[in-house]
C-alpha positions in Angstrom: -165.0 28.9 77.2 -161.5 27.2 76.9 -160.2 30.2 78.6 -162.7 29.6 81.8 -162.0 26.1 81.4 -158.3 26.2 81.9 -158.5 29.0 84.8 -160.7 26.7 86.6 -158.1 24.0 86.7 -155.7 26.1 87.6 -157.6 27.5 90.8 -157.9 23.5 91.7 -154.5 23.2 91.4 -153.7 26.5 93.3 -151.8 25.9 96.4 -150.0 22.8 95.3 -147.2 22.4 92.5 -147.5 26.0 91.5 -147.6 27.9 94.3 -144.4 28.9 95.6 -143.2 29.4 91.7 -139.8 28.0 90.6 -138.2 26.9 94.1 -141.9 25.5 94.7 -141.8 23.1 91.8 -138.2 22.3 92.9 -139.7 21.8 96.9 -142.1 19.7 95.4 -140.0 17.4 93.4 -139.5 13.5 94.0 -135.7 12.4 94.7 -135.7 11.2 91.2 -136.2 14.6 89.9 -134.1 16.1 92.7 -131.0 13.5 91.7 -131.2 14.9 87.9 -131.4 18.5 89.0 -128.3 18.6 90.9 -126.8 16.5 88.7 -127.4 19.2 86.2 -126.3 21.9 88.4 -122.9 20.3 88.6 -122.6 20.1 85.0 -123.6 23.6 84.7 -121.4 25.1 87.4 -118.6 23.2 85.7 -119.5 24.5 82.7 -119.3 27.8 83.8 -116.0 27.8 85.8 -114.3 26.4 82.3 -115.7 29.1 80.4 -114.8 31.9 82.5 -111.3 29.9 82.8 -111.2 29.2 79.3 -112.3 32.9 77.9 -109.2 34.5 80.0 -106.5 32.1 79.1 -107.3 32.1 75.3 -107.3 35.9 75.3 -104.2 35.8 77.3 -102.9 33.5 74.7 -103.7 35.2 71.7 -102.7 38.5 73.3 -99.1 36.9 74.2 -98.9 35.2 71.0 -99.0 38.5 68.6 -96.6 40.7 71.4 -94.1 37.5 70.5 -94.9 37.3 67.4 -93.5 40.9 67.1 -90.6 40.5 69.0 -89.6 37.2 66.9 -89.4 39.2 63.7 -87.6 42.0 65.4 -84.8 40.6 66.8 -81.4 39.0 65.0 -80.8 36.4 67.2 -82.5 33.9 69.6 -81.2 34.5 72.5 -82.7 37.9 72.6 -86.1 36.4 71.7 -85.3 33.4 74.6 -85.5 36.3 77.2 -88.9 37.2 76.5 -90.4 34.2 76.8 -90.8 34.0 80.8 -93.0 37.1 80.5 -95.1 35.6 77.6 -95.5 32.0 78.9 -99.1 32.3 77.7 -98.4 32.0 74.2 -98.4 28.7 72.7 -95.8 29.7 70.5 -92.8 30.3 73.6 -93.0 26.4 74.1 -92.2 25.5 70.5 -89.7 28.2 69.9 -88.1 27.2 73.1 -88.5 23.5 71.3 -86.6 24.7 68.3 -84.3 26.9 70.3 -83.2 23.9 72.7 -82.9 21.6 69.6 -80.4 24.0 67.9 -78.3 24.5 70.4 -78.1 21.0 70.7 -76.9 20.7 67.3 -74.4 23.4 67.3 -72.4 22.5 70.1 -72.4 18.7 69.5 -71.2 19.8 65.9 -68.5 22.5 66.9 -64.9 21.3 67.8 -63.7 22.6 71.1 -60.2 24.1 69.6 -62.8 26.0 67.0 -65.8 26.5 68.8 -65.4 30.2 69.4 -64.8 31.1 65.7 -66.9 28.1 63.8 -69.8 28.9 62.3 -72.8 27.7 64.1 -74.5 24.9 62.0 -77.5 23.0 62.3 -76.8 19.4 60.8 -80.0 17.8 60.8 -83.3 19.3 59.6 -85.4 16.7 60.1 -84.6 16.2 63.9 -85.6 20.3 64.2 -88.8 19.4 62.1 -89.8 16.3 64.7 -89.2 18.5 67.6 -91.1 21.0 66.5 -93.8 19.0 65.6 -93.6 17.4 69.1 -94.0 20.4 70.9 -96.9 22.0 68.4 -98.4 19.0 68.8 -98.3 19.2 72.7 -99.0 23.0 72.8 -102.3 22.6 70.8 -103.1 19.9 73.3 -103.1 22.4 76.1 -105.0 24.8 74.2 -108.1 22.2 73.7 -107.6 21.0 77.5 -111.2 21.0 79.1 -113.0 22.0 76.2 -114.4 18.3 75.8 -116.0 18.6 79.2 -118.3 21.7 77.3 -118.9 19.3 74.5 -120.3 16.5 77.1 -122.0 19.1 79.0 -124.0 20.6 75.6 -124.5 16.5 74.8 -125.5 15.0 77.5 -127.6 17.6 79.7 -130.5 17.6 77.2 -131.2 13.8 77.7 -130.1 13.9 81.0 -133.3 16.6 81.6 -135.1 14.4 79.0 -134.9 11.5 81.6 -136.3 13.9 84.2 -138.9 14.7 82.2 -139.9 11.1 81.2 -139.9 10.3 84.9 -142.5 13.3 85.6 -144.7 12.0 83.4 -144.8 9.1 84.4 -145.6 10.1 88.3 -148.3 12.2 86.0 -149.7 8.9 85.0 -149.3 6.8 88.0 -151.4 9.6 90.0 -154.2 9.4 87.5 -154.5 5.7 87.7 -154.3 5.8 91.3 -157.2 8.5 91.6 -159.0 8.2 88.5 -159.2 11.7 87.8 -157.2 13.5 85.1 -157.5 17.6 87.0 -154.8 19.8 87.0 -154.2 19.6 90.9 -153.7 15.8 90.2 -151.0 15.8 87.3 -148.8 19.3 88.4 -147.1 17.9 90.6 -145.6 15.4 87.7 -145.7 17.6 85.0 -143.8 20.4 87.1 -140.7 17.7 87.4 -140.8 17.3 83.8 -140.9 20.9 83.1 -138.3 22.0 85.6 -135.6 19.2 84.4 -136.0 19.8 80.8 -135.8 23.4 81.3 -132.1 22.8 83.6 -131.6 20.9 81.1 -131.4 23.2 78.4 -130.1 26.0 80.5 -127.1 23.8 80.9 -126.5 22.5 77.2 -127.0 26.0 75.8 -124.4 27.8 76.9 -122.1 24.8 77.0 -122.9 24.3 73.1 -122.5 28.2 72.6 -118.6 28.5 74.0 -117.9 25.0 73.1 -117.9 26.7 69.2 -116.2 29.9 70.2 -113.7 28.4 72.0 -112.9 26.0 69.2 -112.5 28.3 66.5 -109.9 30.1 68.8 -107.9 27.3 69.5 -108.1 26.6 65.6 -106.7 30.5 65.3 -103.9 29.2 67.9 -103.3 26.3 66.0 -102.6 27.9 62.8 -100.2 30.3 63.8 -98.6 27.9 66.0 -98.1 25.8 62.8 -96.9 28.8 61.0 -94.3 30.0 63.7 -93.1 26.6 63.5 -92.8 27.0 59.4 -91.1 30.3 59.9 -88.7 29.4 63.1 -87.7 26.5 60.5 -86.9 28.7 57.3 -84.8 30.9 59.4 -82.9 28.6 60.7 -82.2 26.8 56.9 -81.1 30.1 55.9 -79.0 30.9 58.9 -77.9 27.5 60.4 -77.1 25.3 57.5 
């Protein structure tokens, strides 16, 4: 009976909010819905461009990060390492060891008499100045890694109640058309209920994905981070062993 029930409704509706499927409901729409829709679809394509963007240059990072990673403990001195570093610009870890690098240098030739300066021992005279600069420039590289990322976090926090506000608005056209023709049918509240159901559903398809990569990419930047932090541990023993 239910069963009969609801297929009747349906056929009264038939023709109306339904009928020409997904882009019908979206044909249909009022400009309210049609406002939260595209503004959804921005957020969305955003969403996606960062991810693709985001996917490739973290993988490019980590993939640049262990090839210099490697070549750091390989080579005896840092001008040999220095040389690799255009072809690895990916890796957050060029930019502090070029940090540390620049800093040293600094220190050794302000520190070396010119009469001596080709047989001196090269010394580093101030730890604490190589420590702040390569804090500065982990600091800034970890920055860059978590650039755009809090666009995926707004996207994933606001699209839900952004399609939530679609959805209140579609019931309330629901409403208004009941009061205005006293009737309750199907064919007179689909055309309300199809805004709420088509902006809750961007909605979500908006959020989702945003929430999803939001979390992977985070816990890749915190892999970046950490060895970022340890290069900058390790670039800073050597150079108290071999500079002081």
């Amino acid at each position: 009976m239910i069963t009969l029930l609801f297929s009747t409704l349906l056929a009264q509706a038939g023709g109306t909010a339904f009928s020409g499927g997904v882009f019908g409901l979206i044909r249909d729409s009022g400009p309210v819905a049609i406002a939260v829709l595209f503004t959804l679809l921005v957020f969305s394509f955003v969403s996606w461009a960062i991810i693709v963007y985001k996917g490739l240059a973290l993988r490019q990072a980590y993939q640049h990060s262990e090839t210099f990673l490697e070549i750091f403990r390989k080579s005896s001195k840092f001008s040999e390492v220095h040389s690799v570093c255009v072809q690895l610009k990916a890796s957050p870890l060029v930019g502090v060891f070029q940090a540390g690098y620049q800093e040293v240098n600094q220190q050794v030739r302000a520190g070396q008499q010119p009469a001596a300066a080709a047989a001196a021992r090269p010394v580093v005279k101030s730890l604490e100045s190589l420590t702040r600069a390569l804090v500065r420039a982990a600091t800034a590289e970890s920055t860059r890694l978590e650039r755009r990322l809090s666009f995926l976090a707004t996207t994933a926090a606001v699209c839900p109640f952004v399609g939530l506000f679609g959805t209140t608005w579609g019931i309330m056209n629901a409403f208004q058309e009941i009061g205005s023709q006293g009737s309750a049918n199907l064919a007179v509240v689909a055309p309300g209920i199809s805004e709420a159901l088509i902006t809750t559903a961007t909605g979500l398809a908006a959020a989702i994905p945003a929430a999803v990569f939001y979390n992977y990419f985070a816990s890749r930047v915190r892999v970046l981070t950490a060895m970022v932090d340890d290069f900058a541990l390790e670039f800073l023993n050597i150079v108290e062993r071999n500079f002081t």
